[in-house]
C-alpha positions in Angstrom: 11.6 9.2 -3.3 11.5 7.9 0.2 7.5 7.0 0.0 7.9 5.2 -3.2 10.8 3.1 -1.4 8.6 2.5 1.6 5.8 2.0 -0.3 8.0 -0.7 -2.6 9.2 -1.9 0.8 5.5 -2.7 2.1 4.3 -4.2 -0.8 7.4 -6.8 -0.6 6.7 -7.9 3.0 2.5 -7.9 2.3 3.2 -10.1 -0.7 4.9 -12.3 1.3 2.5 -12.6 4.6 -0.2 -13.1 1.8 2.2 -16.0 0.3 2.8 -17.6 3.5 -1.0 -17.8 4.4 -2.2 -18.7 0.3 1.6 -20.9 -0.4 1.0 -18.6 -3.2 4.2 -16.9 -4.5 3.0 -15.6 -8.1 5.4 -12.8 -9.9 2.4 -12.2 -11.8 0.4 -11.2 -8.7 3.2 -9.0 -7.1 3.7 -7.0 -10.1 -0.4 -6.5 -10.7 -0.2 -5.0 -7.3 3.3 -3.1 -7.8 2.3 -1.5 -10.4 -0.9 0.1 -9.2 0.8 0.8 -6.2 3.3 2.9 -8.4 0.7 4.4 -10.4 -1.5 5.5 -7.7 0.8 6.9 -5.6 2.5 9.5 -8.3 -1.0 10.1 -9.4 -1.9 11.4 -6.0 1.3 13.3 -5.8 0.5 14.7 -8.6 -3.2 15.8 -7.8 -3.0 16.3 -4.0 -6.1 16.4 -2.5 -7.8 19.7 -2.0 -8.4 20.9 1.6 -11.5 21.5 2.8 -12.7 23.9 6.1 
């Protein structure tokens, strides 16, 4: 649960560099990009990658 915090965390401080730089603040946007964040991430934790040698 600490990832998904950090990774939460990350997304709130890139959406607002990207806001400061576009002087655009969408809720729309944010939660776009929230929510794939989300999705990948226990997607990959649930299929971890496979090793190779």
């Amino acid at each position: 649960m600490k990832y998904l915090f950090y990774l939460i965390l990350g997304s709130l401080v890139g959406w607002f560099i990207w806001g400061i730089f576009t002087k655009d603040f969408s809720a729309d946007g944010y939660s776009l990009l929230l929510t794939g964040l989300i999705l990948g991430f226990l997607i990959g934790r649930r299929n971890p990658k496979e090793e190779t040698e």
